[in-house]
C-alpha positions as a LaTeX table, in Angstrom:
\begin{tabular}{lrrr}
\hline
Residue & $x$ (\AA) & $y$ (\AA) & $z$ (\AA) \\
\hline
Unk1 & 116.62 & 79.27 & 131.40 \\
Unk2 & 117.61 & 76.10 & 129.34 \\
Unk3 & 115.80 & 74.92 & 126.11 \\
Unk4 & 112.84 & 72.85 & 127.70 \\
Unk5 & 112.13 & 75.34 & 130.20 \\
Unk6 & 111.80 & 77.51 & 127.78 \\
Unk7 & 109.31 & 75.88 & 125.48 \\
Unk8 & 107.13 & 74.44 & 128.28 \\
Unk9 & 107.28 & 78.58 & 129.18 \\
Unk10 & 105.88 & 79.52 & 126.06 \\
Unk11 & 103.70 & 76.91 & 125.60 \\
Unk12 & 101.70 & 77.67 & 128.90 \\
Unk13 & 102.00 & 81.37 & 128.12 \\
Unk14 & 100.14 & 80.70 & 124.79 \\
Unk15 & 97.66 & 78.21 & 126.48 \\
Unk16 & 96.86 & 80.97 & 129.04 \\
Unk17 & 96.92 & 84.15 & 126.72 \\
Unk18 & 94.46 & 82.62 & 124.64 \\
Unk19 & 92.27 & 81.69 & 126.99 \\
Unk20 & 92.77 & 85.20 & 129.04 \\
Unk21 & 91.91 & 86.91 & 125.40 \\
Unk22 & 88.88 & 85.23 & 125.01 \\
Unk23 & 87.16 & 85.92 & 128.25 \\
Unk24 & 88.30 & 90.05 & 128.52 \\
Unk25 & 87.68 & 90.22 & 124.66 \\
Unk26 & 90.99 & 91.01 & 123.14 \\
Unk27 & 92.59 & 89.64 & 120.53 \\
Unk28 & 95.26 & 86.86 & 121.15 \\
Unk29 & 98.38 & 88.50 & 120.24 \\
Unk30 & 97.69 & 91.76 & 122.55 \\
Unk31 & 97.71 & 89.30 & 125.27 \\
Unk32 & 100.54 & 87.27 & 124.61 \\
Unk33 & 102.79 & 90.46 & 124.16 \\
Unk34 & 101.69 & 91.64 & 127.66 \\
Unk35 & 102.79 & 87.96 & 129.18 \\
Unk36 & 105.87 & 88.07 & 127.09 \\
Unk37 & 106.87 & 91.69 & 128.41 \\
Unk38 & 105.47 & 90.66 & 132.06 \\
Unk39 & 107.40 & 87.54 & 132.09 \\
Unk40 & 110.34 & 89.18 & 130.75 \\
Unk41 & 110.16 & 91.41 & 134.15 \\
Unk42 & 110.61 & 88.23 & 136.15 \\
Unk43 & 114.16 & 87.23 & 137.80 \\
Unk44 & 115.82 & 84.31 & 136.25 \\
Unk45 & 114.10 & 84.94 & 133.19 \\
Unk46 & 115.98 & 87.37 & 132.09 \\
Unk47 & 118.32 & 85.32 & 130.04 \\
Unk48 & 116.76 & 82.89 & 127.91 \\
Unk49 & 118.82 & 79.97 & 125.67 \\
Unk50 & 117.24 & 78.44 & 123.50 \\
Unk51 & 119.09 & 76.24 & 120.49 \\
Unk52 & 117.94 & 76.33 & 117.29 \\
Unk53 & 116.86 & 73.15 & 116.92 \\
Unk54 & 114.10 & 73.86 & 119.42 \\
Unk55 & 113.17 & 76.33 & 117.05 \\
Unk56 & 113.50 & 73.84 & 114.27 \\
Unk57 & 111.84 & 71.10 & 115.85 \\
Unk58 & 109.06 & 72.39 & 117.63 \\
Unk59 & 108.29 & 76.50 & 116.71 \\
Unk60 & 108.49 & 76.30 & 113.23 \\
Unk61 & 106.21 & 73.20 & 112.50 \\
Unk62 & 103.27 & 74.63 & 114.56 \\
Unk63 & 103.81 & 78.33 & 113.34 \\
Unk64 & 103.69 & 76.57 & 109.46 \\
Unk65 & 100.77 & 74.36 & 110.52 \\
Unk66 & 98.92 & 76.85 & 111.59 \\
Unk67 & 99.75 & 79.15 & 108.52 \\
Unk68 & 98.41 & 76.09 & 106.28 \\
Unk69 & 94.85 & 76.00 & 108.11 \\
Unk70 & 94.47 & 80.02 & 108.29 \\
Unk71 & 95.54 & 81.14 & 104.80 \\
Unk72 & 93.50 & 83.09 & 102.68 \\
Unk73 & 91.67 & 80.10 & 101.34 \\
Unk74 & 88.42 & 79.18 & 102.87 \\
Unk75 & 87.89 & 75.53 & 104.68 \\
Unk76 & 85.99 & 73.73 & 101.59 \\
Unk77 & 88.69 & 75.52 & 98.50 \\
Unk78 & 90.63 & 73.18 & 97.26 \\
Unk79 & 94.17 & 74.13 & 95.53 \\
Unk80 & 92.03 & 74.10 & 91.73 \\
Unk81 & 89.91 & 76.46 & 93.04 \\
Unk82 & 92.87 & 78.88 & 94.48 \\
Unk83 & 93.96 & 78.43 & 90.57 \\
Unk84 & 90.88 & 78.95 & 89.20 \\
Unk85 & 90.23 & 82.24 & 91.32 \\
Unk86 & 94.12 & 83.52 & 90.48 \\
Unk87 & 93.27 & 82.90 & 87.37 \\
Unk88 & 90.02 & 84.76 & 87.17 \\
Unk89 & 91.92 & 87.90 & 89.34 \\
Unk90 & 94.39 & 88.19 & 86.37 \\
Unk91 & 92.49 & 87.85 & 83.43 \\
Unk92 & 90.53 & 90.78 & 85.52 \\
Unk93 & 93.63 & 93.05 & 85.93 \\
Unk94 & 94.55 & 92.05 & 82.28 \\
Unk95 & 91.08 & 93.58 & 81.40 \\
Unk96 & 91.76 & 96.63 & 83.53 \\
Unk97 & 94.95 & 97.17 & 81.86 \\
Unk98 & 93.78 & 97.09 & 78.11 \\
Unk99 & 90.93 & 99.38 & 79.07 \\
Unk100 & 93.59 & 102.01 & 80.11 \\
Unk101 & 95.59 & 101.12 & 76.94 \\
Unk102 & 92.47 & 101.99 & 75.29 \\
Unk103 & 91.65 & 104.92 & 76.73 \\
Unk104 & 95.63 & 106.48 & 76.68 \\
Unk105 & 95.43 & 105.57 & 72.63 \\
Unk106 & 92.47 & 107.29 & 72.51 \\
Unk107 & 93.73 & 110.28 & 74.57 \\
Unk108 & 96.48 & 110.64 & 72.52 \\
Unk109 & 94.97 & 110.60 & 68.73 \\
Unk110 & 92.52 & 113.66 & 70.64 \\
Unk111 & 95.63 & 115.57 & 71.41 \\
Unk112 & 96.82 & 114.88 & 67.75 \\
Unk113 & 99.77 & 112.85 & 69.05 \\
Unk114 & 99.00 & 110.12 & 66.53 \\
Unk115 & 96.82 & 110.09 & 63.79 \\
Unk116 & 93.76 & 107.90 & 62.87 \\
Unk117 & 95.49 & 105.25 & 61.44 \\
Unk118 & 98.09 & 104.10 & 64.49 \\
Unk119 & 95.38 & 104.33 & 66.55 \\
Unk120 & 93.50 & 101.64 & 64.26 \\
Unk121 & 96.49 & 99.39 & 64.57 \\
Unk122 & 96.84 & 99.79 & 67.95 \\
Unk123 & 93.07 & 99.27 & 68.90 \\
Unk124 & 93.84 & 95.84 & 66.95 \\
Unk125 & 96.63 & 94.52 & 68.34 \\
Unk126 & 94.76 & 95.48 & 71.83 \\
Unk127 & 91.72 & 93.62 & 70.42 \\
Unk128 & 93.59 & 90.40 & 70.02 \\
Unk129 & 95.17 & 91.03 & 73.36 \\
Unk130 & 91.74 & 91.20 & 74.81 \\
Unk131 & 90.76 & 88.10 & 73.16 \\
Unk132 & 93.14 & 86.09 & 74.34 \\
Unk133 & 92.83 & 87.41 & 77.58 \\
Unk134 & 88.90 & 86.13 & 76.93 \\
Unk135 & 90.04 & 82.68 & 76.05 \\
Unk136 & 92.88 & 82.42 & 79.37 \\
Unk137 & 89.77 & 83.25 & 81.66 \\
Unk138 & 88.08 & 80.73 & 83.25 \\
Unk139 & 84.54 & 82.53 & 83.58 \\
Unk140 & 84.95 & 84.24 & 80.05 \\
Unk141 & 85.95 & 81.30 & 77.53 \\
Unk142 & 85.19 & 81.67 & 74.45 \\
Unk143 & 83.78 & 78.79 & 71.43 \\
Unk144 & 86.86 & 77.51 & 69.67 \\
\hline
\end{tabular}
């Protein structure tokens, strides 16, 4: 089979496997592998060419379209939203990771690793880290 064959092929297979999913309740891409290994059973089909520029031209625009529409963003987000929720995810993890700072500093002044005075240098060099983590979040801004 030659290029257009090919991609009409495909294109009915996909037309067809989604619709066949949707009535016997599977998901899409269960069906379409079945058609693809089924189809690839069928004489004269055995040996498939297709150039790259089909691939170019017509495969990868649809598979990137649809990868635009079903990212992890809802419908109504808009791309300062995505920031602003990135943005609230790392000052989060930022947060998680000075609490664990804390608590290893801590640990080690119990075991007598460091004495009383590192540990008050360290717990204020984490406390300006933690403020300025405060100030980079959007939800946790501070006055100044």
């Amino acid at each position: 089979m030659n290029g257009p064959e090919v991609i009409v092929l495909v294109g009915v297979l996909l037309v067809a496997g989604g619709a066949l999913a949707s009535r016997i309740h599977l998901p899409a891409p269960v069906v379409w592998l079945l058609a693809g290994v089924t189809v690839g059973f069928i004489p004269g089909v055995d040996h498939v060419e297709l150039p790259p520029e089909a691939v170019l031209l017509v495969f990868l625009p649809a598979i990137l379209y649809w990868e635009s529409l079903v990212d992890d963003c809802g419908p109504n987000e808009t791309p300062d939203s995505l920031l602003r929720r990135h943005a609230e995810l790392e000052a989060e993890l930022r947060s998680a990771l000075l609490a664990d700072k804390r608590n290893a500093v801590i640990k080690l002044r119990d075991q007598r690793r460091i004495d009383d005075i590192v540990l008050r240098r360290i717990q204020g060099r984490l406390d300006r880290e933690e403020v300025r983590v405060g100030r980079l979040s959007p939800r946790g801004r501070l006055k100044g």
